[in-house]
C-alpha positions as CSV (number, residue, x, y, z in Angstrom):
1,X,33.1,174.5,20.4
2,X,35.0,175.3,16.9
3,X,31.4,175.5,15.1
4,X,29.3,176.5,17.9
5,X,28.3,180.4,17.5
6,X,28.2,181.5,20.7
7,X,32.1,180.6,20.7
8,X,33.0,182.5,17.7
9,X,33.6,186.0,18.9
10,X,35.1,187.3,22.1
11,X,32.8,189.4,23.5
12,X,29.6,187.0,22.6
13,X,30.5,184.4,25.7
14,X,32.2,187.8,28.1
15,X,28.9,190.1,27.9
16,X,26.4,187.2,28.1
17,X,28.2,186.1,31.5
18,X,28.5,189.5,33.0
19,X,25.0,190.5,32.1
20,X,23.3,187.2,33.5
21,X,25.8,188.2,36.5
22,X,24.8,191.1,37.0
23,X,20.6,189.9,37.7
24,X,22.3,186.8,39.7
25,X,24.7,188.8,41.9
26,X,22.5,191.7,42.5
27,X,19.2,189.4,44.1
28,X,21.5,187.5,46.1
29,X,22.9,190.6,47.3
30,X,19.6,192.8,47.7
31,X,18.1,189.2,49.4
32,X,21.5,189.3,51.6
33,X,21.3,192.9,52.6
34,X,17.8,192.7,53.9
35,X,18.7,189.4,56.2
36,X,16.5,186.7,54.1
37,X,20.2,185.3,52.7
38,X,22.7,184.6,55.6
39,X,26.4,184.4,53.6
40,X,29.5,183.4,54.8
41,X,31.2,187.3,54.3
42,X,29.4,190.4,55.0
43,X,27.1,191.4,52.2
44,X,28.7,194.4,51.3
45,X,32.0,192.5,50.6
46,X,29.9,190.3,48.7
47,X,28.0,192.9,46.5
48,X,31.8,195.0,45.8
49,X,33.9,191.7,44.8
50,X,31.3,190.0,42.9
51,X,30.0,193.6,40.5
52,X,33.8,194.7,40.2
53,X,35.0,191.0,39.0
54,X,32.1,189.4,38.2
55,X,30.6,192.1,35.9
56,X,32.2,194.3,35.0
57,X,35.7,192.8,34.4
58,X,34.4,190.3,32.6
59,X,32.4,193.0,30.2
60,X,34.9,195.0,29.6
61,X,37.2,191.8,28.8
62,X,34.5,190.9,26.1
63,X,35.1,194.7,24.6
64,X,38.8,195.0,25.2
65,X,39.6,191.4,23.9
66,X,38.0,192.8,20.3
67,X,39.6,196.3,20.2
68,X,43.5,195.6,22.2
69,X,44.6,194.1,18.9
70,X,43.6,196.8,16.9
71,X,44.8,199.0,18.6
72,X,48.3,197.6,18.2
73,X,47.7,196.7,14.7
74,X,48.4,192.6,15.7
75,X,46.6,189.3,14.9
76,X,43.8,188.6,16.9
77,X,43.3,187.0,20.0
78,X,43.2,183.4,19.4
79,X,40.2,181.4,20.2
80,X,42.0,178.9,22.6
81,X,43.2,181.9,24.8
82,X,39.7,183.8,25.6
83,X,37.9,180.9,26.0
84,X,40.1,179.8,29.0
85,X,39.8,183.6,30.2
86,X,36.0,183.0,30.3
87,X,36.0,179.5,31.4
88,X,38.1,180.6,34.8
89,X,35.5,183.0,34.9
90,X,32.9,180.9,34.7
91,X,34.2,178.7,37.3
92,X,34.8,181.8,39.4
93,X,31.5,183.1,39.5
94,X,30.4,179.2,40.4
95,X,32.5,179.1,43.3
96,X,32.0,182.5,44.3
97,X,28.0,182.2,44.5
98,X,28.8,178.5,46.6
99,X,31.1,179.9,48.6
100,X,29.5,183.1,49.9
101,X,26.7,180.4,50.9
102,X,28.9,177.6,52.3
103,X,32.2,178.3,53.2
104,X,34.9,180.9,53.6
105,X,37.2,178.7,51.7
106,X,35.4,178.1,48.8
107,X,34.6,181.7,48.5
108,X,38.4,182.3,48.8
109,X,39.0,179.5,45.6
110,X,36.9,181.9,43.6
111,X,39.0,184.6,44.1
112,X,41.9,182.8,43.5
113,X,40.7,181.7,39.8
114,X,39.8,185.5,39.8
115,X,43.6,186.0,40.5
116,X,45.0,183.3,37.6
117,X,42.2,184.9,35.2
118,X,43.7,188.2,35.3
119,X,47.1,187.3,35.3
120,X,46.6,185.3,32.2
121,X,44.7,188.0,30.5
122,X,47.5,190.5,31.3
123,X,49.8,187.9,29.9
124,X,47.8,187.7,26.6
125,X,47.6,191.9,26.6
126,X,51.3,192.1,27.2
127,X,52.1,189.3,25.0
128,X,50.6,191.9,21.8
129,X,51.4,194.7,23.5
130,X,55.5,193.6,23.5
131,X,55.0,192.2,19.5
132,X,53.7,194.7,17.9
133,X,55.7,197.3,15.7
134,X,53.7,200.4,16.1
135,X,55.7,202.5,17.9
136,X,52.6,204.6,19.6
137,X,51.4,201.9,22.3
138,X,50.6,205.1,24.8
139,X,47.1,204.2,25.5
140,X,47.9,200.5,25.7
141,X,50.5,201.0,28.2
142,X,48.2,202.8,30.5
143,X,45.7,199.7,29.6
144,X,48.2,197.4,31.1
145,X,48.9,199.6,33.8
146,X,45.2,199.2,35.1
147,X,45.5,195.5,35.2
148,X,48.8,195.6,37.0
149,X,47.1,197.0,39.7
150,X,43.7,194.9,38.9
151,X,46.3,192.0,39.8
152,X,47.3,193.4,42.7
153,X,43.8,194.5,44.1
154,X,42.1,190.8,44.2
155,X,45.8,190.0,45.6
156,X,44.8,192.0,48.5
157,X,41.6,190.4,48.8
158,X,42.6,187.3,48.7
159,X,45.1,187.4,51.1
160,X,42.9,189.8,53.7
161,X,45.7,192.2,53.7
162,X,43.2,195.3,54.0
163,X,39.8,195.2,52.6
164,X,39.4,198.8,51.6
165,X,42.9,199.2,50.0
166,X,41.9,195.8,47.5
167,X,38.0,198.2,46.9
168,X,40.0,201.0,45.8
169,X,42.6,199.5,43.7
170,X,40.3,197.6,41.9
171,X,37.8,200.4,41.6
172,X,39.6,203.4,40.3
173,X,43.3,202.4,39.8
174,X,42.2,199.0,37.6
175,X,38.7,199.5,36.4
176,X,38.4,203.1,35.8
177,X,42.1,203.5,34.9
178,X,41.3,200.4,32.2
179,X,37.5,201.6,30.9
180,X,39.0,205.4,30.6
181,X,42.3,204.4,28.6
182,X,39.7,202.9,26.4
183,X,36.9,205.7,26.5
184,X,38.9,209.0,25.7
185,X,40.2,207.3,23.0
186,X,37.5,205.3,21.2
187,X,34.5,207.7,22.2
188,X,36.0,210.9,20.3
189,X,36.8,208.7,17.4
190,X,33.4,207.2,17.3
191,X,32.4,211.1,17.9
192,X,34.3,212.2,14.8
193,X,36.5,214.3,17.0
194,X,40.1,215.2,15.9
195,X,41.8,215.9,18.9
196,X,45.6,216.2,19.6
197,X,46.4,213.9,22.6
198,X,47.6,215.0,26.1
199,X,50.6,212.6,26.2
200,X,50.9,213.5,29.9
201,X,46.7,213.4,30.8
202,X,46.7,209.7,31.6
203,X,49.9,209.7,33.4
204,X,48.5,212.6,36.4
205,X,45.1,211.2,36.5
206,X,46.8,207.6,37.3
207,X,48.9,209.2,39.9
208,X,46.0,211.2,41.4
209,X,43.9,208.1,41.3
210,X,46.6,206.3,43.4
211,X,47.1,209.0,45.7
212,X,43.3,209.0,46.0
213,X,43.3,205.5,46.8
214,X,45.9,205.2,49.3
215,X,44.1,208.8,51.5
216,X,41.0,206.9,51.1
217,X,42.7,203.5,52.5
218,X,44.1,204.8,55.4
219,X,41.3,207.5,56.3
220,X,43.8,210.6,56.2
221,X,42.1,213.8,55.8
222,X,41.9,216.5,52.8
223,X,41.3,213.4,50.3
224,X,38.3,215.7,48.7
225,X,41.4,218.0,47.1
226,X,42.8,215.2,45.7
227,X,39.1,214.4,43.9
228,X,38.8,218.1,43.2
229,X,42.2,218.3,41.4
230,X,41.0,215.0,39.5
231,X,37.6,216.7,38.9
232,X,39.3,220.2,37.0
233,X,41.8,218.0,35.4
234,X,39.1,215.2,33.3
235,X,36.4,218.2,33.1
236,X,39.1,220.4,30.9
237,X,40.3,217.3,28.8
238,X,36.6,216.3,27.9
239,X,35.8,220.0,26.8
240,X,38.7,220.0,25.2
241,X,37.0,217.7,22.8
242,X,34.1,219.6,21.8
243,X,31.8,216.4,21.7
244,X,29.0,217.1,19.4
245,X,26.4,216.8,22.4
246,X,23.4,216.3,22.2
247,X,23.7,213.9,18.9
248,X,21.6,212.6,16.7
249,X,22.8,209.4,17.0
250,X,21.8,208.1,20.5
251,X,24.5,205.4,20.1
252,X,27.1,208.1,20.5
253,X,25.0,210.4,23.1
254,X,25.3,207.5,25.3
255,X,29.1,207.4,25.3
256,X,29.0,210.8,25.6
257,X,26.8,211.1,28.8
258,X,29.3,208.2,30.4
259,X,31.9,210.6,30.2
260,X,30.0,213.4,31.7
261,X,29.8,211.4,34.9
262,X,33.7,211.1,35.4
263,X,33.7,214.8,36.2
264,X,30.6,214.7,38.0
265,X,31.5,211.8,40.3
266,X,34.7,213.2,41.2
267,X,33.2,216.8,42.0
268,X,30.5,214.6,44.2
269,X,33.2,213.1,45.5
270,X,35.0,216.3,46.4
271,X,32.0,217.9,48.2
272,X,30.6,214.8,49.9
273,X,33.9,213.9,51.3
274,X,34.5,217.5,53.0
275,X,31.3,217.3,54.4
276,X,31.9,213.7,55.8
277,X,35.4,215.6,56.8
278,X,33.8,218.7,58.8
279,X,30.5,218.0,59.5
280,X,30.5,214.2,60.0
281,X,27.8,213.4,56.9
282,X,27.5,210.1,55.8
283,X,26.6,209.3,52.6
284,X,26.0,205.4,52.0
285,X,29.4,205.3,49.3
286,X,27.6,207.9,47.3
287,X,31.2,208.9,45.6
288,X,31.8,205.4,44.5
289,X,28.4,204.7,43.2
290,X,28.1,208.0,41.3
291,X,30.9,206.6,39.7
292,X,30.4,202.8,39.0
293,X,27.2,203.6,37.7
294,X,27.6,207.2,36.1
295,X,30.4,206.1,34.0
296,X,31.2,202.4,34.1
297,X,27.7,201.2,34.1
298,X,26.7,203.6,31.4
299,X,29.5,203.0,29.2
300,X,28.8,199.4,29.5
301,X,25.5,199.3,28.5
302,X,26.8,201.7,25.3
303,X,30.0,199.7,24.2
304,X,27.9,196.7,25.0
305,X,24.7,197.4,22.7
306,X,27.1,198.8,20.2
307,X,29.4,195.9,19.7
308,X,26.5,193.4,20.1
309,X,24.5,194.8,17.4
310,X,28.0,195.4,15.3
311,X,29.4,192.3,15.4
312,X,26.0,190.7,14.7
313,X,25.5,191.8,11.2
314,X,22.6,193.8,12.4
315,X,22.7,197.3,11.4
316,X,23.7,200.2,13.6
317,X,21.0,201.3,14.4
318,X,19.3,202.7,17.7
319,X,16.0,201.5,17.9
320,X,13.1,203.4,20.4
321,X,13.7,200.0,22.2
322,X,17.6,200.9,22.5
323,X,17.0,204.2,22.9
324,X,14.5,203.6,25.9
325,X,17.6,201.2,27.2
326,X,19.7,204.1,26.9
327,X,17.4,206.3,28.8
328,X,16.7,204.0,31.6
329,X,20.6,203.5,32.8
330,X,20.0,207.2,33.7
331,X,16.9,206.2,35.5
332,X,19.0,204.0,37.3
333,X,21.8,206.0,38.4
334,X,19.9,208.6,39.3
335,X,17.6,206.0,41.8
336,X,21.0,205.1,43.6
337,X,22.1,208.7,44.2
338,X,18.8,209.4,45.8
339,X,19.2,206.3,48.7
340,X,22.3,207.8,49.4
341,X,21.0,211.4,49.6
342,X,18.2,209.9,51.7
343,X,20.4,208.0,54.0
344,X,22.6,211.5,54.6
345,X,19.7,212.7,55.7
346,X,18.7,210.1,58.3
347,X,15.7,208.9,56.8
348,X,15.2,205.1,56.2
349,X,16.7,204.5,52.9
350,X,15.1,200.9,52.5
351,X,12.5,201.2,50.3
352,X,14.0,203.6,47.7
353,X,17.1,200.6,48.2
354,X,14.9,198.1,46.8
355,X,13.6,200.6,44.1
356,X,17.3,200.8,42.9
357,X,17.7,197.5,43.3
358,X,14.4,196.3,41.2
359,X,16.0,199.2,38.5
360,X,19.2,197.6,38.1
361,X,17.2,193.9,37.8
362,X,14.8,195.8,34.9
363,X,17.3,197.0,32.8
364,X,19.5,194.3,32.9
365,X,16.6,191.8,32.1
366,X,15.5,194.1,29.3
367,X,19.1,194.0,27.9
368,X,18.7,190.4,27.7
369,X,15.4,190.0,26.4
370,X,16.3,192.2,23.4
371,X,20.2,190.8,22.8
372,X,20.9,187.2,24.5
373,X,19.7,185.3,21.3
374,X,21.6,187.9,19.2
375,X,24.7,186.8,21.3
376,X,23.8,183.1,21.3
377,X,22.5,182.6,17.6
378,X,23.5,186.0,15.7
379,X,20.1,186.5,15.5
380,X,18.9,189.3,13.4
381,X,17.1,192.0,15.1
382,X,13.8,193.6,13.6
């Protein structure tokens, strides 16, 4: 592996298995859903546990892995240490696939390697995070923070101790908590922003986000003015940055637009959740989605592109083949707010499901097409 390529930077062997995840997990889910796949769990477990730690963790490992140590101003991380990370991954996604198919216990193994693969990437976080001598590790705390409760989500999971309370915490209080620390700090920088930083911003929005969590878990009413509080509070801090929107550089518009969403999800999520509250709407888990896809799928498909084509030696450059990329993660956001607005409003929601679905499969495949050999053999983009 020393002289292989596709082993010589973090993110190279993280992005190409959460994108090739993503196509995988998503048919067998869409397959699932409609009844052609009988699994061993429900296919909405299967679709939640297998995006959230399957995709994007391992993605946002790939991205994190590069920047944590520069962030803290330490060496990097070693070879030896991310390739176990993404070999317990690997074997994670194996068993997960097998086991949804097979058996319950099998599926349970994956999560359990899904389990040892976070604690030993906290270890490796902490282990910088302790050594360095800066003495501003703010965001890096809150980083760390994100996987503490990361760890303790798929500990839920694993253990069937409640099914929603392991969603939640690994949705907002470990991947959002861990994407955003990251985002409102690298996105104005890459934005050529100046901003003076909010020391106590990240601490409310993780409290709210927990308080969220634990209303949602256990179904007690007035959640939505928890989200709305949440909603005022990220609004404010991103005008407070006076992003340069729209840019030129569609690189940076990108980033830009995946912070947008935060807000927008959380006011969604205010609205639809009084509604659900008063008038007994249901809206097919349109808060989350707005969400996942607004902001964590769109900022993945931006950090992605960007450090792929960065640590390439291709220039920075966004193509109209990146910029129709760009374009279409909208496409697809947008296609799964509609099945949930359909669905609230009783209609049959199947066909525009599989449109979604088909979207998500494009894009993703498209990704590929355009940046799998660049991963693979550095190659050098036209």
């Amino acid at each position: 592996m020393k002289n292989i390529y596709f082993f010589k930077q973090v993110h190279q062997v993280f992005f190409s298995l959460a994108f090739i995840n993503a196509i995988i997990f998503m048919i067998t889910f869409m397959l699932a859903y409609k009844g052609v796949f009988l699994l061993e769990i429900t296919p909405t477990n299967f679709h939640s546990i297998s995006l959230i730690f399957l995709v994007f963790t391992p993605a946002f490992l790939g991205f994190l892995f590069t920047t944590f140590p520069r962030f803290l101003s330490t060496e990097v991380i070693s070879k030896t240490n991310y390739l176990i990370v993404y070999i317990l991954f690997l074997l994670s996604t194996i068993l997960n696939i097998y086991g949804a198919f097979t058996t319950e216990l099998v599926y349970k193994g994956s999560l359990f390697l899904i389990l040892i693969s976070l604690v030993y990437s906290f270890k490796i976080l902490y282990s910088l995070h302790k050594s360095s001598t800066i003495p501003d590790k703010h965001d890096t705390f809150y980083i760390l923070t994100g996987f503490v409760f990361g760890i303790a989500s798929i500990f839920v999971l694993l253990n069937n101790i409640n099914h929603t309370l392991g969603i939640n915490l690994a949705i907002y209080n470990f991947l959002f908590v861990v994407s955003f620390s990251v985002a409102q700090r690298m996105i104005p920088f890459f934005s050529h922003v100046m901003v003076d930083r909010n020391d106590n911003f990240l601490k409310y929005i993780v409290i709210l986000l927990l308080v969220h969590t634990i209303l949602e878990t256990y179904s007690l009413n007035y959640s939505f003015l928890v989200d709305f509080i949440i909603f005022v509070l990220i609004a404010k801090e991103i005008y407070r940055y006076r992003l340069p929107f729209p840019n030129e550089n569609a690189m940076i518009s990108i980033l830009h637009i995946a912070l947008f969403w935060i807000p927008i999800s959380f006011f969604i999520s205010s609205i639809t959740k009084a509604l659900s509250l008063f008038n007994n709407n249901f809206f097919l888990a349109l808060d989350i989605h707005t969400l996942v896809l607004g902001f964590l799928f769109t900022v993945l498909i931006g950090f992605g592109t960007r450090v792929t084509i960065g640590h390439s030696g291709n220039m920075m450059v966004a193509t109209p083949y990146i910029k129709f990329l760009f374009l279409f993660t909208q496409v697809v956001v947008l296609s799964r707010i509609i099945v949930s607005i359909v669905a609230s409003l009783g209609y049959d929601f199947m066909i525009i499901f599989d449109i979604s679905v088909t979207l998500w499969l494009a894009l993703f495949i498209l990704w590929l097409y355009k940046f799998f050999m660049v991963l693979v053999i550095g190659k050098k983009l036209k």
